[in-house]
C-alpha positions in Angstrom: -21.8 16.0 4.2 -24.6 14.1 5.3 -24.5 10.4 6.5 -26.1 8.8 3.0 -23.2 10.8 1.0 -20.8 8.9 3.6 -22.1 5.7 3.0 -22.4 6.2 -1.0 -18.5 7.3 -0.5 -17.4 4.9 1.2 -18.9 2.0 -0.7 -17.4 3.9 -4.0 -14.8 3.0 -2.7 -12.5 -0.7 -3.9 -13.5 -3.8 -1.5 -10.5 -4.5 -0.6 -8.9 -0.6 0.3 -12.5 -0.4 1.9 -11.9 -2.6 5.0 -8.7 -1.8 5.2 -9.5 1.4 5.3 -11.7 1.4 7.7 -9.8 -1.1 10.1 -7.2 1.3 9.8 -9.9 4.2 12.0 -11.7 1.4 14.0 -8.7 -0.2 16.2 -6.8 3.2 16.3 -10.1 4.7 17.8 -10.3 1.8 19.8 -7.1 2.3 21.3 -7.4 5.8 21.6 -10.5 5.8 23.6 -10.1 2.3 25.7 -11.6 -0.2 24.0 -8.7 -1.8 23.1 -5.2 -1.7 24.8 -2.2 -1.5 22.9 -0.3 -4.1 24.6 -2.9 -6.4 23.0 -2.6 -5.3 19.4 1.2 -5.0 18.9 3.1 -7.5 17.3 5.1 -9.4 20.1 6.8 -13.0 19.8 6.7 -14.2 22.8 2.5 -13.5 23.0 2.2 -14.9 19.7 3.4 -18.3 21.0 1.0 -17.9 23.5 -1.8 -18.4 20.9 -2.0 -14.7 20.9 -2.6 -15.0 17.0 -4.3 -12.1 16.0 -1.5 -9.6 16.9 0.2 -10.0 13.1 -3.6 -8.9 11.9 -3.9 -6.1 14.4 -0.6 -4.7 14.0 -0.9 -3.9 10.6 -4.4 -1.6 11.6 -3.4 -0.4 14.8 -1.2 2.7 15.0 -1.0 5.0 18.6 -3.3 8.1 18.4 -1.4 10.7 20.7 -0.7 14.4 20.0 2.4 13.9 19.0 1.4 11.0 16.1 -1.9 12.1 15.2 -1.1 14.4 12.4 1.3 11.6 11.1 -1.3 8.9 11.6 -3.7 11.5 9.2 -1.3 11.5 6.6 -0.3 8.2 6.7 -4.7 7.2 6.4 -4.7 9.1 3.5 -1.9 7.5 1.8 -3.6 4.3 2.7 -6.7 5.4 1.2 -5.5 7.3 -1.9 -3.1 5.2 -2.9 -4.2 1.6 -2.7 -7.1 2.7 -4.0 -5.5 3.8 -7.2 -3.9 0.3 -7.3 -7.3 -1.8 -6.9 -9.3 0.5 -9.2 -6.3 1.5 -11.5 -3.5 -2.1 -12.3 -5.6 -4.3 -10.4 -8.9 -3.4 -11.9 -11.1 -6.4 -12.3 -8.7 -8.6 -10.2 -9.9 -8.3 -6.9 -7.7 -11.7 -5.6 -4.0 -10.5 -7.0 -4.2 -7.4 -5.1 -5.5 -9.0 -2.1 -2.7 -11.7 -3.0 -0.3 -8.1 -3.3 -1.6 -7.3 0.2 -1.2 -10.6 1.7 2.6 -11.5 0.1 3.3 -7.5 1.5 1.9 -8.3 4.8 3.6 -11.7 5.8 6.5 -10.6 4.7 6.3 -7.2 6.9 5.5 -9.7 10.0 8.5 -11.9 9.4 11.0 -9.0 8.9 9.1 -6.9 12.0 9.3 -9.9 13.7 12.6 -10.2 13.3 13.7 -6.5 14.5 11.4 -6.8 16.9 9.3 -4.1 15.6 5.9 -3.9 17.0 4.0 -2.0 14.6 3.0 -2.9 10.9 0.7 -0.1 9.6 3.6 2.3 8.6 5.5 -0.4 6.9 2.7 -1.9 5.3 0.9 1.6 3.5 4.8 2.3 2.4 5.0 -0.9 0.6 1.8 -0.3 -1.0 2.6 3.7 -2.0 6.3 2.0 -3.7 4.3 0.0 -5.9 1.5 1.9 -7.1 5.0 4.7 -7.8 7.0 2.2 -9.8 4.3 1.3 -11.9 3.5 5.0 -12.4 7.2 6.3 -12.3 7.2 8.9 -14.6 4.1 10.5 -13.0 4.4 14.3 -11.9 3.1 14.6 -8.4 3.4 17.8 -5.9 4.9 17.8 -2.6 4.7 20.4 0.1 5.6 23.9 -0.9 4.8 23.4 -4.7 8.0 21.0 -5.2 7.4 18.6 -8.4 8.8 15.4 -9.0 8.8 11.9 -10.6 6.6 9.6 -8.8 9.8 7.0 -8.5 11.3 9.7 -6.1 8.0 9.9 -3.7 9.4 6.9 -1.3 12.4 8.1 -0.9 11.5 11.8 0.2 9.1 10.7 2.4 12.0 8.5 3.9 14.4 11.5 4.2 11.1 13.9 5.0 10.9 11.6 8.1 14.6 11.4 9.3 15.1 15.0 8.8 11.7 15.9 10.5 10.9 13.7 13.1 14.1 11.2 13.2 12.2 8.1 12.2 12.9 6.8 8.3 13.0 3.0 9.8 9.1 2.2 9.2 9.5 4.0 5.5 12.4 1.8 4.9 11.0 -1.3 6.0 8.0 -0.4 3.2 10.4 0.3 0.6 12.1 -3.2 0.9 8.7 -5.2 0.8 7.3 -3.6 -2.2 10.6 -3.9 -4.0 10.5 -7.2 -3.2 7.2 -7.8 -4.8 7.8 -5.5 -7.8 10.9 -7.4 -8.6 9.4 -10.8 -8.4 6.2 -10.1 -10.0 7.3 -7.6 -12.7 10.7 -6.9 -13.0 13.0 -9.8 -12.6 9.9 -12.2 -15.0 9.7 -9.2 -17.4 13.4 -7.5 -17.8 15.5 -10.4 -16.9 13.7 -12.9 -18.4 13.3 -14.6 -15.5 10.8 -17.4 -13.9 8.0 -16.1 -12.0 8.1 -17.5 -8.4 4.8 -15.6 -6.8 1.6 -16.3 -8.1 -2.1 -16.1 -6.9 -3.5 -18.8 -5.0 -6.1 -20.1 -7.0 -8.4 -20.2 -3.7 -8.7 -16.3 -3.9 -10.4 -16.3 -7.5 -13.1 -18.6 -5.9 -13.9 -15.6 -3.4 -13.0 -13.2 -6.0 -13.9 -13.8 -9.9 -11.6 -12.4 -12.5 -14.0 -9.6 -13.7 -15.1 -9.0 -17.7 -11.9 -8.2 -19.6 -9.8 -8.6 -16.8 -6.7 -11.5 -16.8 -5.2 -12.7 -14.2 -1.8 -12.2 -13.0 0.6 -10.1 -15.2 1.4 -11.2 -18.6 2.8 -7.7 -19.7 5.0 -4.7 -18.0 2.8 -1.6 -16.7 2.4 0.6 -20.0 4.5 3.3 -18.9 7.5 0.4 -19.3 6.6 -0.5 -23.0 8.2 1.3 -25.3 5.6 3.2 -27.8 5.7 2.7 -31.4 5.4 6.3 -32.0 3.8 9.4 -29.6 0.3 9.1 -31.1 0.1 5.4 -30.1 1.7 6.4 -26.9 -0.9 8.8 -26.2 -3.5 6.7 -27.3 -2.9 3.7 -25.0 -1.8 6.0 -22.2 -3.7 6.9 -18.9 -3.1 10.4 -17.9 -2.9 11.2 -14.7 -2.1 14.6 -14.8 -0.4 16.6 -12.1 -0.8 14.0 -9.7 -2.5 15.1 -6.2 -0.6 17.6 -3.4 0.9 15.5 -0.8 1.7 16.5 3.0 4.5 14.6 3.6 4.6 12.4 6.6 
């Protein structure tokens, strides 16, 4: 592949999974190679009342590049990458500011939780939280797992959870993920939508300044995800229906 088809890929790629993305490989590689230490870009307490402020920013890019985490850290990129970019392009089409808005609510509440457990690291935690949504919005989605094993996509959280316990002992990071995004799903979708409920998260109007509702797009969600309305009959559903097909093969974390 030659440098211009890099840079027309990664410009196809949505704004806002394109700089994550890529601060997700710069400060890693910094790390990795020196340019950066660690101890600078973890999330610590006591150095953020230092006016260390940027450690709850670089501790949801940073991740330790050893053998032992590489292939994890892999894995974990391309979840990044395939994932919220199905959000951006796919639910959040045209509304640039509520997912950066989904990204910022998942974020702050990652720090004070991590902050909390003093946990040092955000970038598992944070891709999780992302992966949970883009899965309950598209639970009855067929994806592949290692070894040709299908499933629901509502499952895919927690078997990368118990892939991680059994495998490498971890789970904790998953979990941490799992409770963020739920958090978010239930207050923007689920607890306005089947509960009847008030919504009590919004988007700052400050973000559609630096990000315009595209054409056709509205802001904020009026109406559940389409795979949670019930269809008149199964032409309509098909109709109005995005198919995703056999979802992509995964490799586990």
């Amino acid at each position: 592949m030659s440098g211009n088809d890099i840079g027309l890929w990664f410009q196809s790629i949505p704004v806002i999974t394109r700089y994550w993305f890529a601060g997700s490989i710069i400060f890693p590689l910094a790390g990795r190679f020196g340019l950066l230490s660690y101890h600078n870009m973890i999330l610590n307490y006591s150095l953020i009342n230092r006016f260390q402020i940027w450690r709850p920013f670089t501790s949801v890019l940073y991740y330790p590049i050893t053998p032992a985490t590489g292939f994890h850290y892999l894995i974990t990129l391309y979840f990044l990458y395939s994932y919220s970019n199905r959000l951006e392009s796919g639910a959040f089409a045209g509304k640039t500011a509520d997912y950066l808005f989904l990204l910022i609510f998942n974020w702050l509440a990652l720090v004070v939780l991590c902050l909390m457990l003093d946990f040092p690291l955000l970038f598992d935690p944070m891709v999780m939280s992302v992966l949970y949504i883009w899965c309950q919005l598209n639970r009855d989605t067929v994806v592949q797992f290692w070894f040709g094993t299908q499933f629901k996509a509502m499952y895919l959280p927690w078997i990368l959870l118990a892939f991680n316990l059994i495998i490498s002992g971890g789970g904790f990071s998953e979990l941490l993920g799992i409770l963020v995004g739920h958090l978010y799903f239930f207050l923007m979708f689920k607890y306005p939508q089947d509960f009847g409920g008030q919504t009590y998260i919004s988007t700052p109007s400050i973000l559609y300044k630096f990000f315009p509702l595209q054409r056709g797009a509205m802001s904020g969600f009026g109406t559940a995800p389409a795979n949670r309305r019930p269809a008149a009959n199964n032409e309509d559903a098909n109709r109005g229906r995005y198919h995703w097909g056999q979802g992509n093969q995964l490799g586990g974390t």
